[in-house]
C-alpha positions as protocol buffer text, in pm:
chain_id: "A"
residue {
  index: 1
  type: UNK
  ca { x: 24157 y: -9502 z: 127 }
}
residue {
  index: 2
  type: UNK
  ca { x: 24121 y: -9585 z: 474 }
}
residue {
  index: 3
  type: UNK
  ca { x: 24039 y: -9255 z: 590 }
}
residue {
  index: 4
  type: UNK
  ca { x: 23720 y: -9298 z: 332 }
}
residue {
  index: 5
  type: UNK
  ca { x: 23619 y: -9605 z: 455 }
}
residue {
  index: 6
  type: UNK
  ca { x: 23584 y: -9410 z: 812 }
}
residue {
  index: 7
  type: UNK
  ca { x: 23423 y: -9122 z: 708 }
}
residue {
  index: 8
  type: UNK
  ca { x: 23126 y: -9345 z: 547 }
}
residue {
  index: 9
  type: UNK
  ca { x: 23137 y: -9562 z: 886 }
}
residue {
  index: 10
  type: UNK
  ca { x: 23111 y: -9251 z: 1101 }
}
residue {
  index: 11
  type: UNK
  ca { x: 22845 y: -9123 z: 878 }
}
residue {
  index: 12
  type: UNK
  ca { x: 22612 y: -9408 z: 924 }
}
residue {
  index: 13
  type: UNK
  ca { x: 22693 y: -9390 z: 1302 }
}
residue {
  index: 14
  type: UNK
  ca { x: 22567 y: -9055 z: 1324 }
}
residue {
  index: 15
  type: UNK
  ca { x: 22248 y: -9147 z: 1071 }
}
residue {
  index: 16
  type: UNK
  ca { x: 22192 y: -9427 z: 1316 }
}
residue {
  index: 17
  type: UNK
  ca { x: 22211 y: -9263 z: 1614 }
}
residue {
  index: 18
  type: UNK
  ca { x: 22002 y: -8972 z: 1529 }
}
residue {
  index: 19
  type: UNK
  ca { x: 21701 y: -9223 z: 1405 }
}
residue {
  index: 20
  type: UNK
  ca { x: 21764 y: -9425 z: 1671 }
}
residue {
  index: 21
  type: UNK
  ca { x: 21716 y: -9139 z: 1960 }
}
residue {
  index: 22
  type: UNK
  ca { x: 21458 y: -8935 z: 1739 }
}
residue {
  index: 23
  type: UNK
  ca { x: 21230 y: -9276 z: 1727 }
}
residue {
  index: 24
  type: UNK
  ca { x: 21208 y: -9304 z: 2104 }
}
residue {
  index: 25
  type: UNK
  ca { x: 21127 y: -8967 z: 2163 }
}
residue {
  index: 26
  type: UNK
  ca { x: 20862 y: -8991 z: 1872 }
}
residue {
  index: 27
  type: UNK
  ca { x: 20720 y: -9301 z: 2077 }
}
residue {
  index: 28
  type: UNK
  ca { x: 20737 y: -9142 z: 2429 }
}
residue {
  index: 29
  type: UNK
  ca { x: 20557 y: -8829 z: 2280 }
}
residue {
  index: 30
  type: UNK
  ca { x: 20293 y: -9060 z: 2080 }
}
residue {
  index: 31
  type: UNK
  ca { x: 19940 y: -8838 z: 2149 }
}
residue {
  index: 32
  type: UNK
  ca { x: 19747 y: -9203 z: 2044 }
}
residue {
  index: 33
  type: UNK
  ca { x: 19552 y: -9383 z: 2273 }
}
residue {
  index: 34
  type: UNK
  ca { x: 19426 y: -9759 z: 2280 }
}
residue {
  index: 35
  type: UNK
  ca { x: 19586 y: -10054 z: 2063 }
}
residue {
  index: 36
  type: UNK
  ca { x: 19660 y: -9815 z: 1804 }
}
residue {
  index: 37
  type: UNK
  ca { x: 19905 y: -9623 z: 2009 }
}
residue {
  index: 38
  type: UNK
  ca { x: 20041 y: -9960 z: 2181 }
}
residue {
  index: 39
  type: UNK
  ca { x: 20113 y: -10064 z: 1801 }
}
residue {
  index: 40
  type: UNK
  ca { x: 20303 y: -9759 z: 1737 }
}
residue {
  index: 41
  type: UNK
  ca { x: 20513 y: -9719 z: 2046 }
}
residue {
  index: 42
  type: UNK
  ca { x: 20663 y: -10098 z: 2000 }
}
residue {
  index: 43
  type: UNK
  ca { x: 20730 y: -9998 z: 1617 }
}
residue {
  index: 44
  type: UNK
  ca { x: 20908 y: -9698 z: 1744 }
}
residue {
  index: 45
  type: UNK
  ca { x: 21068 y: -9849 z: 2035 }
}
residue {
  index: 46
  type: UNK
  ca { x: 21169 y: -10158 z: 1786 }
}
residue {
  index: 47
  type: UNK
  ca { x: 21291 y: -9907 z: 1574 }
}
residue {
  index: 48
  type: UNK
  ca { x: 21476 y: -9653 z: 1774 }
}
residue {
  index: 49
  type: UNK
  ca { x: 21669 y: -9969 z: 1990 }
}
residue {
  index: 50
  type: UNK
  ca { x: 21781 y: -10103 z: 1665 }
}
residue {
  index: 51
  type: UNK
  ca { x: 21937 y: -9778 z: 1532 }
}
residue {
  index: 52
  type: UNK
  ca { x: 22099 y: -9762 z: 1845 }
}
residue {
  index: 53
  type: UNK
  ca { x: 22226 y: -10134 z: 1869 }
}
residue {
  index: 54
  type: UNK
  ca { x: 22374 y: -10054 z: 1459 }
}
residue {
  index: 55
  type: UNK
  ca { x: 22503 y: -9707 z: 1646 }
}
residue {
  index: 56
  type: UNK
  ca { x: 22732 y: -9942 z: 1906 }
}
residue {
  index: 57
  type: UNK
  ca { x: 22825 y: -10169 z: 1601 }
}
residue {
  index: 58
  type: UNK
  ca { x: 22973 y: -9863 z: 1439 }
}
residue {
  index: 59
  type: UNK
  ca { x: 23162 y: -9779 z: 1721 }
}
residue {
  index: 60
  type: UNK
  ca { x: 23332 y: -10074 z: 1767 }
}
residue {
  index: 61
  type: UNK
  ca { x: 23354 y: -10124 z: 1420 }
}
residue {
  index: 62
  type: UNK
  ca { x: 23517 y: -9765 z: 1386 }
}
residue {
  index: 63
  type: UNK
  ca { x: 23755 y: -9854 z: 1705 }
}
């Protein structure tokens, strides 16, 4: 049962890390320019941080 539990907890690490990174690349490559593309790097900077802040929770979580 245990060994469950840490396959679904290394299974959302991965899903979280993989957003996380693939968000801050979409924001660094973001071809927009003015407030528009100010407005969507800070969503996908917001977004790719947090999926790597939930990515360190699973690894302690998994430790």
């Amino acid at each position: 049962m245990l060994e469950i539990l840490n396959l679904f907890k290394f299974a959302l690490l991965l899903i979280a890390f993989v957003l996380g990174i693939s968000c801050i690349v979409m924001a660094i490559i973001s071809d927009k320019s003015g407030q528009e593309a100010l407005q969507e790097r800070i969503e996908y900077g917001f977004m790719g941080v947090s999926g790597l802040v939930i990515t360190l929770l699973m690894v302690y979580a998994i430790s």
